[in-house]
C-alpha positions in Angstrom: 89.6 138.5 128.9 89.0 138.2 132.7 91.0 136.8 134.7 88.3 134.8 136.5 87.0 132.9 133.1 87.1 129.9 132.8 89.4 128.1 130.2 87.8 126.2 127.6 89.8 124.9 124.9 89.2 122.9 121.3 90.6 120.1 119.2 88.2 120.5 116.1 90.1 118.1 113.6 88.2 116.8 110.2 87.2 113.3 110.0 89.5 112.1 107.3 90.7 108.7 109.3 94.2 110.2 109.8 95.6 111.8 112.9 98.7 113.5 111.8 101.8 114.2 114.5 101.0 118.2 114.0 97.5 117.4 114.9 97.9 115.0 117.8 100.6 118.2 119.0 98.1 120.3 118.8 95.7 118.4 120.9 97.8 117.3 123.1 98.3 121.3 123.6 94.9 122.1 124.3 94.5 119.0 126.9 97.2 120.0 128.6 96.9 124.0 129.0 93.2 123.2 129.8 93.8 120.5 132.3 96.8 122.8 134.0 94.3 125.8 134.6 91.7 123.8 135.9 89.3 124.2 132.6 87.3 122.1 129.9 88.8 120.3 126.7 86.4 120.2 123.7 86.5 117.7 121.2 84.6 119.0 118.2 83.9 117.4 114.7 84.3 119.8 111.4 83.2 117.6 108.9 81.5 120.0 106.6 83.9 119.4 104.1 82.0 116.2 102.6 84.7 115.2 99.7 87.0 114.1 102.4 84.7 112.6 105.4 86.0 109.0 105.8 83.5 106.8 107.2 83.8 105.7 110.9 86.6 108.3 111.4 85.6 110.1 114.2 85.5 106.6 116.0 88.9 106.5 114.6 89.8 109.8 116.6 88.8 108.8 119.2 90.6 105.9 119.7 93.4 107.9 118.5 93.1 110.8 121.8 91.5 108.0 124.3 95.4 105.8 123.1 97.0 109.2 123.6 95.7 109.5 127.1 94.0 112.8 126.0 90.5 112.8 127.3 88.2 115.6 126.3 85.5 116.8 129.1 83.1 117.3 126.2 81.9 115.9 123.0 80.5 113.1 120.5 79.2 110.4 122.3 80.5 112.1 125.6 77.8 115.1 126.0 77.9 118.9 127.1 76.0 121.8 127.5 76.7 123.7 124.2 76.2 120.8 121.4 75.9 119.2 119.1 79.6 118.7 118.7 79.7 117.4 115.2 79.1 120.2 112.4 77.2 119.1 110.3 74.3 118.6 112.9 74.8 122.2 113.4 73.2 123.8 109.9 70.7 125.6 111.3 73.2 127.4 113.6 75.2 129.0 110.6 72.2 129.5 108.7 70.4 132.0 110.9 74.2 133.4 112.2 74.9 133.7 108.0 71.6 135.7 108.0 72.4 137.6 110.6 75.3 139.2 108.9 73.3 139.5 106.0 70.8 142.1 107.8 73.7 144.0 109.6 75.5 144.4 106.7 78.5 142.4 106.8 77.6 140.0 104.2 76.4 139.5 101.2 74.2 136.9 98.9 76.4 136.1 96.0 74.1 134.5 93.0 77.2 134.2 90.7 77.3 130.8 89.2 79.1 127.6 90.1 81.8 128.3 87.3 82.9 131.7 88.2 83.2 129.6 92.1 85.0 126.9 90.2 87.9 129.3 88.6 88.2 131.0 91.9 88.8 128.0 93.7 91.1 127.2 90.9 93.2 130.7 91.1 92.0 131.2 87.6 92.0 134.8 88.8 93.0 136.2 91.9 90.1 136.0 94.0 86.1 136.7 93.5 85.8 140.0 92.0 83.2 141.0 93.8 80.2 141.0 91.6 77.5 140.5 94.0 78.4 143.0 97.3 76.7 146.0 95.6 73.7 144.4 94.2 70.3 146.6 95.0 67.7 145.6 97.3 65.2 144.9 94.7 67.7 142.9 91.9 68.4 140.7 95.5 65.1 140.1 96.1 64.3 139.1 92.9 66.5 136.3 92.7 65.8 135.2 96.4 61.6 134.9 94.8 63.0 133.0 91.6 64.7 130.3 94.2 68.5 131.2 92.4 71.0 129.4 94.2 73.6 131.7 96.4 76.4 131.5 98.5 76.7 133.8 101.9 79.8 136.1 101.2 81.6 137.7 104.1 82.1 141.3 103.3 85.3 142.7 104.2 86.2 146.2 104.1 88.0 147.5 101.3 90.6 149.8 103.3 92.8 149.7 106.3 94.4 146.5 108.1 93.3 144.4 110.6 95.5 143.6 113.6 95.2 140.8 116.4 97.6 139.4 119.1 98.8 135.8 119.0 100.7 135.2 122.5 103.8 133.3 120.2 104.0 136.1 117.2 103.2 139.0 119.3 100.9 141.5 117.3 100.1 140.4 113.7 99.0 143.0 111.3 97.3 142.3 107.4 95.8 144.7 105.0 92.3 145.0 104.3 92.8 144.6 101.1 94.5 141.2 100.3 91.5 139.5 102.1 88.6 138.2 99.9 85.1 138.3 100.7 85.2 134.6 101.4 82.3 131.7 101.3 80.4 131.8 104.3 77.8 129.0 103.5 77.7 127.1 100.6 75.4 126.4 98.4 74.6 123.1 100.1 73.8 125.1 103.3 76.8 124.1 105.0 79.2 126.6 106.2 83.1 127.0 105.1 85.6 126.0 107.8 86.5 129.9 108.6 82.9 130.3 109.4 82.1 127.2 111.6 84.7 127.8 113.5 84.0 131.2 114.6 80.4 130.0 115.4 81.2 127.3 116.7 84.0 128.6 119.4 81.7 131.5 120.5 78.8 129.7 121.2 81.2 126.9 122.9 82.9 129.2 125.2 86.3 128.8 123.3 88.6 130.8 125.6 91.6 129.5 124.0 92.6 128.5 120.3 95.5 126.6 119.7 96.4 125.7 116.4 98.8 125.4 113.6 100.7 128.4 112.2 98.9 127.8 108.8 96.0 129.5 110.0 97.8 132.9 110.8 96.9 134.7 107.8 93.3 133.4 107.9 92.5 134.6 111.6 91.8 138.6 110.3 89.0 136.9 108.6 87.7 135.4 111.5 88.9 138.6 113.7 86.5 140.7 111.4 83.5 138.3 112.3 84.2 138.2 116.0 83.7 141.9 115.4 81.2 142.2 113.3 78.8 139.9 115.6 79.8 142.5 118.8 82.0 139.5 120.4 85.0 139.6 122.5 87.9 137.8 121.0 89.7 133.9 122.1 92.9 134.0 122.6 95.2 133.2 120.0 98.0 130.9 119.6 99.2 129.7 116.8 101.9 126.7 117.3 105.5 126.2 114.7 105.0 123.3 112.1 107.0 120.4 113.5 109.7 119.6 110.4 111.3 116.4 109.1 114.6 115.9 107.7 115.5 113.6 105.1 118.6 111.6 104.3 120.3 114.4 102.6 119.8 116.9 105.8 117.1 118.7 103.9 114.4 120.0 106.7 110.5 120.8 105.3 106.9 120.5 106.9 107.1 116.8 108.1 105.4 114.3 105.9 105.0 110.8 104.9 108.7 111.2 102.8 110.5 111.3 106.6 108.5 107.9 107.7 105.4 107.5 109.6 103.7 110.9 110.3 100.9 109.8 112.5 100.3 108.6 116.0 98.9 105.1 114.4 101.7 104.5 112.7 104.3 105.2 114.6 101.9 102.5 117.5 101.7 99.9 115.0 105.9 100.5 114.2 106.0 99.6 118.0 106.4 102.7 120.0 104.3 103.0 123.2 101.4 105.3 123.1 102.9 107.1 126.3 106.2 107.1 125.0 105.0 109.1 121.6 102.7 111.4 123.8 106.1 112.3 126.0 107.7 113.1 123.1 105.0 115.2 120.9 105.0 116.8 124.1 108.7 118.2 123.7 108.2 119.6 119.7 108.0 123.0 120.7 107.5 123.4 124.3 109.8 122.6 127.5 109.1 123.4 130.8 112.0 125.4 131.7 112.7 124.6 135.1 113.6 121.1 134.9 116.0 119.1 132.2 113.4 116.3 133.0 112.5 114.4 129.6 110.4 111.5 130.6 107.0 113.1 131.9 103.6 111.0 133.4 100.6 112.3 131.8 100.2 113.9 135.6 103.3 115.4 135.5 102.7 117.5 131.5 99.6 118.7 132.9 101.3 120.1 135.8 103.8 121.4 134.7 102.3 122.6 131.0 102.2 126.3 130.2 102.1 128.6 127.2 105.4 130.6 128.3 107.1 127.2 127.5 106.3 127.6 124.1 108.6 128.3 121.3 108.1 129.8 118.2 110.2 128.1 116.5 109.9 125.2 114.0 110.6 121.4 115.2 112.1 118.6 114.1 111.2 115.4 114.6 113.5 113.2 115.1 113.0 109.0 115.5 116.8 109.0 117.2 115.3 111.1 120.0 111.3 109.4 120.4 113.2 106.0 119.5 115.6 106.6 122.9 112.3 108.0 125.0 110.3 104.7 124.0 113.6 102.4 125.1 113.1 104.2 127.9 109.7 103.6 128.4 110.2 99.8 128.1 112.8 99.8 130.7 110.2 100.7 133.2 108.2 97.7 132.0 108.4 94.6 134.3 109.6 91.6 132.1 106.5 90.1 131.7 104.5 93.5 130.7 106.9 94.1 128.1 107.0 90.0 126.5 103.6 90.6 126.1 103.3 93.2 124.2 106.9 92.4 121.7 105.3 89.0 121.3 103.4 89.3 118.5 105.9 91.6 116.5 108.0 88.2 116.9 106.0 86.5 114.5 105.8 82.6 114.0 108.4 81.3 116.3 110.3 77.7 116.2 109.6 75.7 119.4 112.4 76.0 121.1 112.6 79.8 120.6 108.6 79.8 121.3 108.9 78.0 124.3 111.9 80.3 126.0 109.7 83.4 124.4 110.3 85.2 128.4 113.9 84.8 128.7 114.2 86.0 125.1 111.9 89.0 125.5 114.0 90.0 128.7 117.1 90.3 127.0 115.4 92.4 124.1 113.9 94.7 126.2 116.8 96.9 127.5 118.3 97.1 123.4 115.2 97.6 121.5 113.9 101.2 120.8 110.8 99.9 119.2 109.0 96.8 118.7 109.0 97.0 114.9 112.8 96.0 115.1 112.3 92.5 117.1 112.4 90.4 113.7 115.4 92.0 112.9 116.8 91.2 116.1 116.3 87.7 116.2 116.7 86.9 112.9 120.0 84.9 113.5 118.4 82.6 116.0 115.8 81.4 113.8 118.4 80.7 110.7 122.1 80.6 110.8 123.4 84.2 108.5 126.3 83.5 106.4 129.5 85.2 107.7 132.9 85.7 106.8 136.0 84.6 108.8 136.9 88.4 109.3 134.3 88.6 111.8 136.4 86.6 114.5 138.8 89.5 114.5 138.6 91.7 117.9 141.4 93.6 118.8 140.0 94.6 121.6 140.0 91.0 123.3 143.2 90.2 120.7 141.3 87.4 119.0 141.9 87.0 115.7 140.9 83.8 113.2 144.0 81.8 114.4 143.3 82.0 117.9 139.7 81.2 117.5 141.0 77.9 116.0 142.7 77.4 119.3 139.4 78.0 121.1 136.6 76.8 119.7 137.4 73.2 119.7 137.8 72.7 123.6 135.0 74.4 124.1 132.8 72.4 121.8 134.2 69.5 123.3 133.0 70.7 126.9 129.3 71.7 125.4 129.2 68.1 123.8 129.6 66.6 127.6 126.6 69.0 129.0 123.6 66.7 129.5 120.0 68.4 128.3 119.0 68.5 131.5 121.7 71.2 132.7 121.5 72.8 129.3 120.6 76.6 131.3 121.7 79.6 130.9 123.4 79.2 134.6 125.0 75.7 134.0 126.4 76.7 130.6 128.4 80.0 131.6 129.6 78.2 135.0 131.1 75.3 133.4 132.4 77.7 130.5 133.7 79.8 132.9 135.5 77.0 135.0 136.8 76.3 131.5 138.0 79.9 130.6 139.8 80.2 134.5 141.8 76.9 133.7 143.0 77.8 130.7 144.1 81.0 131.7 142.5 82.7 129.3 140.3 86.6 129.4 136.6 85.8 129.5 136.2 88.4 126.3 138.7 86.1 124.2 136.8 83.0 124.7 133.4 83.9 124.9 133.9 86.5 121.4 134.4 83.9 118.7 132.0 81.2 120.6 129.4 83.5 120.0 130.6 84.9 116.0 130.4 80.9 115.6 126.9 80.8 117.2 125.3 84.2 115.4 127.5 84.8 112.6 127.3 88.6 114.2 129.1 90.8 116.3 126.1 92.3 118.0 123.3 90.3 119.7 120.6 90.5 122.0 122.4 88.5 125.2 126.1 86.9 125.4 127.2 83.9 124.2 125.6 81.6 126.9 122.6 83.0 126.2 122.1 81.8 123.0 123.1 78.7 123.6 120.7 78.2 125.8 117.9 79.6 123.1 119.1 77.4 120.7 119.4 74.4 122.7 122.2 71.8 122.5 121.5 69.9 118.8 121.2 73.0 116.9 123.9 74.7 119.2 126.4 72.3 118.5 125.3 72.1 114.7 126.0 75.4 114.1 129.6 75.4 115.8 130.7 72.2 114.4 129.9 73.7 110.9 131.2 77.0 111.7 134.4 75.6 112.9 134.7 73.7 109.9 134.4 76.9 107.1 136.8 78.0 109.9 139.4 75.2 109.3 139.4 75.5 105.6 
C-alpha cells in the first residue's frame, strides 16, 4: 500500500440491538488507529441478514458509539462520498459486481434447490458438492429463460493454498481445498456477509480492517475476490477474543455467563461511558511507553498504534474496570457525581432525601459503580440486625464489655445536642471534647458508637456522619435499642 494513502477504516456491525464488549473493542480500534493517522472512520450497516435485523437498532448503535465517544466521519444519517452506508440500500451494487464474476469466470449460477442449501447450512454434508460449477453454457441459459431461481456461487480453485498477511498473526496460509464455493447472493438478491464486505470495503476506500479473530479462516475467501476483481488488498488485522472467567477460574470467549457483556449494560450497572471506553481500550493493546492507565479520549488517539497490539487473548475483569470507574468518579466534583448516583438511590426517606449531597459525597470516593449505591445505604434507611460479636475490634481493643462502658455517656451527651447543632461539625466536636476527657483513643469510642448506629463494620462515612444523616430521633432510637440487646 503507499505510504501516502490515506487511512480509512470500518465498524460494519449488524443491527441486532446489542453492542457486545468485543464489538465496541473493535470499534473503538478502528476510531482510534484512524483518528491517530490523520484518516476517516466509517460506520457502515450489514443488515442483509434479515432473520436477525431488530427494528430501530442502528439508532441503537449509534447512541451506543456517540455514548462511547467514538464518532465516525462517515455514515447513516451522517453522509459521505461513497454511500449508501446501510446494505441493504446497496443491492444493485452486488448484483452487477456478482455478475461480474459470473462473466470472468470466478463464479457460478447454482440452480440447486432450497433443500440441498438447507442441509448444507445444516452440515448435513460437508459442504456444497459442487453440482452447478461445471454446468454448460446452454443447460445455464436454459434455466436463466425458465426464470429458475439461483444463488451466485464463488468459485474457488480446486488446488493450491491461499496465503495473506495479518500485521498480529504474521503470514496465514489455508489450502484451496477446505474452502467451499460459498453463497455470493442469495436468492433474495441480497448478498452473504463475505461478499458485502469485500464490495463494500473496496468501493469505500477501506485501507484498514480491524476485526475479530473469528474471521481468520474466512479472509482467503475474501483474499480470492480481492483477486479475482484485479484489486489491491486492505490491510489485515485480526484482534484476540477478549475472555471471561467464571467463579470456578474457568476462562472462555466472554459471554452473558461472566455478567454484562455489553457497553449498555455495563452504563445502566453504573459505570461511566468514559470509564468503560478507558478500559476496552486496555483488552489487548497498551501503549508501551507509559504505565499510564487512565487515558482522555485525546490522549488514546494520540497515543493509539497497532505495534501496541497483542495477540494474545484478554480477560476481562470487573475488579480492574470497577477500580478505573472509581477512578473516574473521583475526578467528578461533588455535585457532578450526586447527580448522576441519585437516581440509582431510589425512593429516599426525607431526612436522607434532604441531606442527598452530603450523602453522595461520602459515597463517591468508595463506590466502584453506581449499581452498588442501594447496597450501600441500605443500613440508613432500616436498622440490619446484628450480633454483639460485631463490637469486637482488637485493633482499637474494644470488645462488648467496654462498649457497655461507652455507649451510655455518649448517648447521654447526644440526648443534650439541641436540633439546631445536630451537624456533622457540632456532633464530632462535642464527641471529641468528650473522647479527650475521658482519656480515651478516638478508634475505641467512635467503633462501637457507630456498630450501634449501622449494625456494620463498614460504612460509607464515620460515626458522626451518620448521625447526622439520621438525625437526632431516629439516632438516638437506634442506640438506646442497641444498647439495650447490648445489656441483656
Amino acid at each position: 500500500m503507499n505510504q501516502e494513502t490515506r487511512v480509512r477504516t470500518r465498524f460494519a456491525p449488524s443491527p441486532t440491538g446489542y453492542m457486545h464488549i468485543g464489538n465496541l473493542r473493535t470499534a473503538l480500534y478502528a476510531y482510534l488507529f484512524a483518528k491517530a493517522k490523520g484518516g476517516d472512520f466509517i460506520l457502515r450497516i450489514e443488515d442483509t441478514d434479515r432473520a436477525r435485523y431488530v427494528a430501530d437498532a442502528v439508532e441503537f448503535i449509534q447512541n451506543t458509539l456517540k455514548a462511547a465517544h467514538i464518532v465516525p466521519d462517515e455514515g447513516p444519517g451522517i453522509g459521505g462520498d461513497v454511500g449508501p452506508y446501510v446494505q441493504s440500500e446497496r443491492q444493485e451494487i452486488y448484483r452487477r459486481y456478482a455478475e461480474d464474476l459470473v462473466k470472468s469466470g470466478h463464479a457460478y449460477y447454482c440452480f440447486c434447490d432450497d433443500k440441498r442449501e438447507e442441509q448444507e447450512i445444516a452440515g448435513s454434508f460437508k459442504g456444497y458438492p459442487r453440482t452447478c460449477r461445471d454446468l454448460p453454457l446452454a443447460e445455464v441459459e436454459r434455466h436463466l429463460a425458465a426464470g429458475d431461481p439461483y444463488v451466485i456461487r464463488q468459485k474457488m480453485p480446486l488446488a493450491g493454498e491461499t496465503t495473506y498477511f495479518d500485521v498480529l498473526h504474521g503470514n496465514i496460509t489455508i489450502p484451496n481445498e477446505e474452502l467451499e464455493d460459498q453463497v455470493l447472493l442469495k436468492r433474495d438478491g441480497l448478498p452473504t456477509y463475505n461478499f458485502a464486505n469485500v464490495i463494500d470495503d473496496h468501493l469505500m476506500g477501506v485501507t484498514h480492517i480491524i476485526r475479530g479473530a473469528e474471521f481468520i479462516t474466512s479472509t482467503p475467501k475474501h483474499v480470492l475476490l480481492y483477486e479475482a476483481y484485479g484489486w489491491d488488498l486492505p490491510v489485515f488485522i485480526h484482534l484476540a477474543p477478549v475472555m471471561g472467567k467464571d467463579a470456578e477460574g474457568q476462562v472462555s470467549k466472554l459471554s452473558k455467563r461472566h455478567g454484562a457483556t455489553s457497553f449498555n449494560d455495563l452504563v445502566n450497572m453504573g459505570y461511566l461511558p468514559e470509564a468503560i471506553t478507558n478500559y476496552v481500550a486496555l483488552l489487548g493493546w497498551n501503549p508501551k511507553t507509559t504505565n499510564q492507565e487512565i487515558f482522555s479520549m485525546e490522549e488514546l488517539k494520540e497515543l493509539f498504534s497497532l505495534e501496541g497490539l497483542s495477540k494474545s487473548p484478554a480477560i476481562f475483569d470487573y475488579d480492574k474496570l470497577g477500580w478505573i470507574n472509581g477512578e473516574y468518579f473521583k475526578r467528578l466534583t461533588d455535585a457532578e457525581f450526586a447527580a448522576l448516583a441519585r437516581p440509582y438511590a431510589g425512593d429516599l426517606p426525607e431526612n436522607l432525601a434532604a441531606k442527598w449531597d452530603f450523602l453522595a459525597a461520602l459515597l463517591r470516593t468508595r463506590l466502584t459503580k453506581l449499581a452498588d449505591i442501594p447496597g450501600e445505604i441500605a443500613f440508613l434507611k432500616e436498622m440490619p440486625p446484628f450480633a454483639a460479636a460485631l463490637y469486637v475490634n482488637k485493633r482499637n481493643k474494644v470488645t462488648v464489655e467496654k462498649s457497655l462502658e461507652i455507649l451510655p455517656p455518649i448517648i447521654e451527651i447526644l440526648a443534650g445536642i439541641d436540633e439546631a447543632n445536630w451537624t456533622n461539625d457540632y456532633l464530632y466536636a462535642a464527641l471529641n471534647e468528650h473522647i479527650e476527657k475521658v482519656g480515651l483513643k478516638k478508634g475505641t469510642a467512635m467503633w462501637p458508637l457507630r456498630i450501634a448506629l449501622a449494625g456494620q463494620t463498614v460504612t460509607p462515612g464515620g460515626a458522626t456522619e451518620i448521625l447526622y444523616l439520621l438525625g437526632k430521633e431516629i439516632s438516638l432510637e437506634r442506640l438506646r435499642d442497641s444498647l439495650d440487646k447490648l445489656s441483656v
